[in-house]
Steps between C-alpha positions, in 0.01 A plus 500: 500500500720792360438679179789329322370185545156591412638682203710146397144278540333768275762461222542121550055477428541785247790222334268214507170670393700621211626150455168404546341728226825351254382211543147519450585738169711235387216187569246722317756579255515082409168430555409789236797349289301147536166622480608651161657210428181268556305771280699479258471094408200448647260399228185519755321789580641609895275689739551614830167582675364626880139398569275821574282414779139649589375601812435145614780390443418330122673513199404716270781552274852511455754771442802449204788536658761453217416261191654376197173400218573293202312642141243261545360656820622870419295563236195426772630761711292803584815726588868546402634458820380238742683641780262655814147372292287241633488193315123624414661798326775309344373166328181571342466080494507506898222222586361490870628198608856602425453726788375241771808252361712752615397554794491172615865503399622829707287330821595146441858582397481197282609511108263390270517441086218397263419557144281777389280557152438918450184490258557841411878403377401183341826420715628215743734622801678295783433730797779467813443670852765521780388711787822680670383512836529840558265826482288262313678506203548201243653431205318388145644316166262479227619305192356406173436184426211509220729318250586225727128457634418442076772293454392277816121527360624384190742205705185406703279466210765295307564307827098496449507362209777256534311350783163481338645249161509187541915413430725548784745781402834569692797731443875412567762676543832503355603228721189326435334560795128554600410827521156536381220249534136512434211330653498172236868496523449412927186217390730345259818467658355451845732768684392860596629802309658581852678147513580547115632832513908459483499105422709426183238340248747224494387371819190439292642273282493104545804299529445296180439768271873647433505396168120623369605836703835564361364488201218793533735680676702575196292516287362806721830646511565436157185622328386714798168332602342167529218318443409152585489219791697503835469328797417661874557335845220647686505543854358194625753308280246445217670535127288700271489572113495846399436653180785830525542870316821621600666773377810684607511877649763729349544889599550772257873329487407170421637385809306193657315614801284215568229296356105475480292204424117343494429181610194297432422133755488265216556185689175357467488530140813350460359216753222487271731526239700172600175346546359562170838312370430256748140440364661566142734211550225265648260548233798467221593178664117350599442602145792322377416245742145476396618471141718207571214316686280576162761388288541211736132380472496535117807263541380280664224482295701386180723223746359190545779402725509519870895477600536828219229618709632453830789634404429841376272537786757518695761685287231794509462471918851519519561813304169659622677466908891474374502196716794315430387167566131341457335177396149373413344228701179313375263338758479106467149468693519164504854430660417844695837694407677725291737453199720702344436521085695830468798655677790809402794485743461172711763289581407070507471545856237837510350303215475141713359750806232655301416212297219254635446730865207356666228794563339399779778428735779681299681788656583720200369815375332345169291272787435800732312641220312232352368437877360814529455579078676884577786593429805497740796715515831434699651814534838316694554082428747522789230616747187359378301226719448292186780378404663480900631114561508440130728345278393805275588751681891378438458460145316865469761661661786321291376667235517819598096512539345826696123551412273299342073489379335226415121584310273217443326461215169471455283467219198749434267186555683473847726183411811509652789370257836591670727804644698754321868592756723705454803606703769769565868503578444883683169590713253604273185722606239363259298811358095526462594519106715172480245301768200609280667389183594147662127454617428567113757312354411215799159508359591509166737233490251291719232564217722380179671180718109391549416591192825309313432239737106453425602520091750220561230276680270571237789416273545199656134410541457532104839307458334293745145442338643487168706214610171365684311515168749289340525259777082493503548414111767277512289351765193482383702351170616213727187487626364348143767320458452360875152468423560316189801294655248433781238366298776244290638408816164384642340354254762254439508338794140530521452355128783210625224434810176525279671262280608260783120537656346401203781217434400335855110492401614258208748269640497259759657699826700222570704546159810616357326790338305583786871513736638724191197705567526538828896612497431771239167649728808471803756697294288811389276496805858557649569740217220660583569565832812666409379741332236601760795499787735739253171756412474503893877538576526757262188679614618472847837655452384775309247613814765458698335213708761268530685502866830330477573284790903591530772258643827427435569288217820368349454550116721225389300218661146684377626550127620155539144359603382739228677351187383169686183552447499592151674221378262308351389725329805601313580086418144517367620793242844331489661748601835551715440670841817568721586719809812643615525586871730705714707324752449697789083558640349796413201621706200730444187582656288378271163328501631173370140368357523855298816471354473151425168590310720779318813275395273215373299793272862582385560132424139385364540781243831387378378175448218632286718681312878323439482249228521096535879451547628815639580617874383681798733569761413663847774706668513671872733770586637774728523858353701679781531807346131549543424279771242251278432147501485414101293192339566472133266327256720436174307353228629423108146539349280684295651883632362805515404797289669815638142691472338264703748496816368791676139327543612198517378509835133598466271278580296313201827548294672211285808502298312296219163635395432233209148312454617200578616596833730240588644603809165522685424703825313848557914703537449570825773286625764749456266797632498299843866469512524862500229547752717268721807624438359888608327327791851400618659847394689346229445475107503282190691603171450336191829515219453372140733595188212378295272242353728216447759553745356409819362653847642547885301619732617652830332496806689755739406504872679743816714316739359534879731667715499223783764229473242227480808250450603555821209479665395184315816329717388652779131370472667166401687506802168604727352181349704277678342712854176474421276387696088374622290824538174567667263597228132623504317543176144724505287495168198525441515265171523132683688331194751749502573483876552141480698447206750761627514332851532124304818727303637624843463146703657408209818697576484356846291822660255468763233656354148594602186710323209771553230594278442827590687766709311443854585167514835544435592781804350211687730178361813782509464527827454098574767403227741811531616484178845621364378554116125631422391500114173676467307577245380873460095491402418276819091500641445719789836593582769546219846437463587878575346474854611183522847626494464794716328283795833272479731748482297692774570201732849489654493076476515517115764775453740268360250318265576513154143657322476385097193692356402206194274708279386514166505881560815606344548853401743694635256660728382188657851412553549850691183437719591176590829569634370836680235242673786330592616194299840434424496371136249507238411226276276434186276189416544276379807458741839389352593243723885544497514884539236401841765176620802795439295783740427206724881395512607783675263497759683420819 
């Protein structure tokens, strides 16, 4: 290479070293511009250190490069000038383990920062290392930061004591979000401060409370704080009560930066709350209820009446359930159902439903709970099982009827009297207040209807025995004067027979006198036997021991056969005696020897008492309207005092009470035509305007509700078809068995008879009869069995079985058509009613 060209690579490295060296100037030219810069804003202390190593390789210290101290760490400073000292020989506050930090940081080359308390400075500093990788040099910043370590003392020890009370306390923002929370605050409202921090609080706030919130809202903004009740949504959806302090956060401007507020869980007070109003509410109305019931008892206390009773009963269970409907129902025990004595808001069809239900059977509500003495409830008419298939169910639901309760009621002595319903338009859930006051007033109301009920019986038993006590002295009144009438009545005749006796020892027998005698002994032995047969009648009707033997009689030929027979007597007493018949039959069932007996009473008195030349006439009638067959007595006689009509009837009782007793007779005559007129269901009225002006008397006897007319032509018409029977007679009494078969050959029957019931299986079977009367109280085997061996044996099914008895109550008649007879009949037999049942044998 020549020396030019060696001289032009000299000046072209010369040229770039000096470029080189420019540029390098110039770089440490900015970075001194920067590093000034830095020192000059930097509010840190700056250090920039080179570990000093010993011999094995350990640090031991580092050398100050260049450094930049704030006041706080100058004044520690052992020396002016940091630069070339060890940091031994600079900070008098160097601590040993600053040393080994450092070191790790030149070897690791990793940056590290931590806080750092200097005791000796009473100080806090934030301590940064950066190692630069190089000739183990690094870089420290040291700042201050005592104030904000108190002020985060002071935060944690608020934040302490935030989290130790027991209110939740939050801060908002301007925008009303979260941004502080303590502990309470998270328990309360269910969501973590984490979770909280940045939700709007109005996320917190139930749907359904814009109104209640609106209004604390403003009056927060307007007054600047708050205090009272607003509603959370917690997390889980639960709404909670809170008891709030808020109050508004202003800076030194008065402009609104936010809010802060304490909150306090008061939901279960406020549940405890309602339910003290609840409880408040129940005892105000159990009380008022209670009060009612009291005032209720000392009503019914002072009422004497049972419908006013009833009634309020059930205006007090209505209002105490708001029912809208109800009724009461009182047990009939006897007929076994219920009937309705009260009612609010029934129609005449509810009021025909409730009214006379049948308990045992019945499908109601009322009968559910008299079954089983409980209450019952039916929450839903429309679903219940009760009233399913009924015609109530139709008639419940036309009115509108939802949910009813029926409660019986039952006395405290355990006597059940009836049912207290009521019923509801809308379903109604009965509450343990209103149930517990319906068992009272149940109780109650069960207690006064026995009790009202008991006073009336009493009532009526002294009504009763007062009325008995003047029946037992007007009785034992008539009893003197019977006594007395007695003794006139039977000592006449007997004087008349002394008389005659003695008359017959003195003349001859054969005499005029001695015949005279004779007719008067006739005349009052027949008197006396008279009045024997009427004390017996009478005595006989008034036991009750007279059976009537009933058949149908036509009452125009037996009043005819009546007047008949008294006919004589009346031309005796000259006086007139007509009768006035109707023109068609008219037919009772009636026992015709009875009624005769009660007619000729009616007649024999008005003989005794209508004066020689006036009238008795005898009427029979037909009173549609109520269905009676009518026999009037009219007399023109002596009349009657008014007082005396009502007993006229009494037995021992005469219209004329004078000592010279004219008329005659015990009075029982008219005592035994009402005994006979009761015995038929009928009655006998007397009517008199007065002494002077005359007497009727009507007997008044029920129509039978058979057409006998028409079947009087048709048994007239099975006359002509009659025909000879087969007849066996068994009993035991030989005189009766033949008579009756003389009275049946006698009809043209072939008739044959038994003495006893043995002997009679044995001629049925020989004379297969097609009629068998048998008497009942047969030797060895009775009628009974009598009956049950021939109906037992298929050969006599057809036979026609006539129990002849002198048993003839109505139980005897039961048993001895249960044994198997077809008809009953009483001895002495009537022969026609036996030749009519014996007519239509075929």
């Amino acid at each position: 290479m020549s020396n030019s060209s060696n001289y032009k690579l000299s000046k072209r490295k010369e040229k770039r070293r000096k470029m080189s060296d420019e540029s390098e100037f110039i770089e440490l030219k900015m970075n001194s511009e920067i590093h000034d810069l830095l020192y000059d804003h930097l509010s840190e202390g700056f250090a920039l250190a080179q570990m000093i190593l010993n011999k094995k390789d350990q640090p031991i210290d580092y050398e100050i490069l260049e450094f930049d101290i704030s006041y706080t760490i100058h004044k520690s400073l052992k020396h002016n000038q940091g630069y070339g000292h060890s940091f031994k020989e600079f900070l008098s506050v160097i601590e040993p383990e600053w040393t080994q930090k450092f070191g790790d940081i030149v070897r690791s080359g990793k940056s590290v920062k931590y806080d750092k308390y200097i005791k000796v400075l009473d100080r806090w500093f934030e301590v940064q290392a950066y190692s630069l990788h190089r000739d183990r040099q690094f870089i420290i910043i040291i700042a201050d930061i005592t104030e904000r370590k108190n002020t985060e003392e002071k935060l944690t020890l608020q934040a302490n004591l935030l989290s130790s009370v027991h209110d939740a306390v939050v801060a908002y923002d301007e925008n009303t979000n979260f941004i502080y929370c303590n502990k309470m605050a998270e328990q309360i409202f269910g969501w973590s401060a984490h979770e909280l921090m940045g939700q709007s609080m109005k996320e917190l706030f139930p749907s359904n409370t814009s109104k209640s919130r609106a209004k604390a809202l403003v009056k927060l903004y307007e007054e600047g704080s708050y205090i009272g009740e607003i509603e959370y949504r917690r997390k889980d959806g639960m709404i909670i009560n809170t008891d709030a302090h808020l109050r508004m956060l202003v800076n030194h401007k008065g402009e609104y930066k936010g809010l802060v507020g304490s909150f306090r869980d008061i939901t279960q007070r406020k549940q405890k709350e309602e339910e003290l109003k609840i409880l408040q509410y129940d005892l105000a109305a159990e009380v008022e209820a209670l009060n009612k019931l009291h005032s209720l008892s000392a009503h019914f206390i002072l009422k004497d009446n049972l419908q006013s009773i009833y009634e309020e009963i059930l205006d007090v269970s209505m209002k105490l359930t708001h029912a809208d409907r109800g009724h009461i129902a009182m047990l009939d025990k006897q007929a076994g159902n219920l009937k309705v004595y009260a009612h609010q808001g029934l129609t005449e069809e509810g009021i025909n439903y409730f009214h006379c239900a049948p308990v045992q059977h019945g499908r109601s509500v009322a009968s559910a709970a008299l079954k089983t003495l409980q209450r019952v409830i039916v929450e839903d008419v429309a679903q219940s099982p009760i009233f399913k298939g009924t015609p109530g169910l139709s008639i419940l639901l036309s009115r509108g009827i939802k949910t009813m309760q029926a409660t019986p009621m039952v006395s405290s002595s355990g006597n059940v009297v009836g049912v207290l319903e009521t019923m509801h338009e809308v379903s109604h859930l009965f509450n343990e207040r209103e149930l517990r006051m319906l068992d009272l007033l149940a109780r109650q109301a069960a207690d006064a209807i026995e009790r009202t009920i008991a006073e009336e019986a009493i009532h009526q038993n002294e009504k009763r025995a007062i009325a008995l006590v003047e029946e037992l002295r007007k009785m034992n009144e008539n009893k003197n004067q019977f006594l007395s009438m007695l003794s006139h009545e039977l000592r006449n005749p007997l004087a008349s027979i002394m008389m005659s006796l003695s008359l017959l020892d003195r003349v001859p027998l054969g005499g005029e006198q001695a015949r005279q005698a004779k007719e008067v002994m006739n005349r009052q032995t027949a008197q006396l036997s008279r009045l024997v047969d009427d004390l017996l009648e009478v005595t006989r009707i008034t036991r009750n021991m007279i059976n009537l033997k009933k058949e149908p009689v036509e009452l125009n030929e037996l009043t005819s056969r009546a007047v008949e027979d008294c006919k004589v007597q009346f031309e005796k007493n000259n006086v007139s005696l007509k009768v006035k018949l109707t023109a068609a039959p008219i037919y009772l069932e009636a026992d015709q020897a009875r009624l005769t007996q009660a007619i000729g009473n009616l007649l024999h008195n008005a003989s005794k008492y209508t004066s020689i030349g006036d009238q008795t006439l005898v009427t029979v009638s037909k009173d549609e309207d109520n269905q009676e067959a009518v026999i009037d007595v009219w007399d023109n006689g002596l009349g009657i005092k008014p007082d005396v009509l009502p007993d006229l009837f009494l037995p021992f009782i005469q219209v004329e009470s004078s000592l010279d007793r004219g008329g005659g007779g015990l009075g029982l005559g008219l005592a035994i035509v009402k005994g006979i007129a009761e015995l038929h269901n009928g009655k006998v009225i007397a009517f008199s305007e007065g002494l002077g002006k005359g007497t009727k008397f009507s007997l008044r006897l029920p129509l039978p509700k058979i057409n006998y007319q028409s079947l009087e032509k048709q048994s007239q018409a099975d006359e002509k078809f009659s025909r000879t029977l087969r007849i066996l007679v068994i009993d035991d009494i030989r005189d009766v068995a033949e008579i009756l078969c003389l009275l049946l050959r006698h009809l043209g029957h072939e008739v044959v008879s038994a003495y006893n019931g043995i002997d009679g299986i044995a001629k049925a079977k020989e004379f297969r009869p097609e009629v068998l009367i048998c008497d009942i109280g047969l030797p060895d085997m009775n009628g009974y069995e009598v009956a049950r061996s021939m109906r037992g044996d298929n050969d006599f099914k057809n036979t026609l079985l006539i129990a002849l008895t002198g048993y003839v109550q109505p139980d005897d008649k039961e048993r001895a058509l249960k044994a198997g007879f077809d008809v009953h009949l009483a001895k002495p037999v009537d022969l026609a009613v036996l030749e009519k049942i014996l007519d239509k044998v075929w």
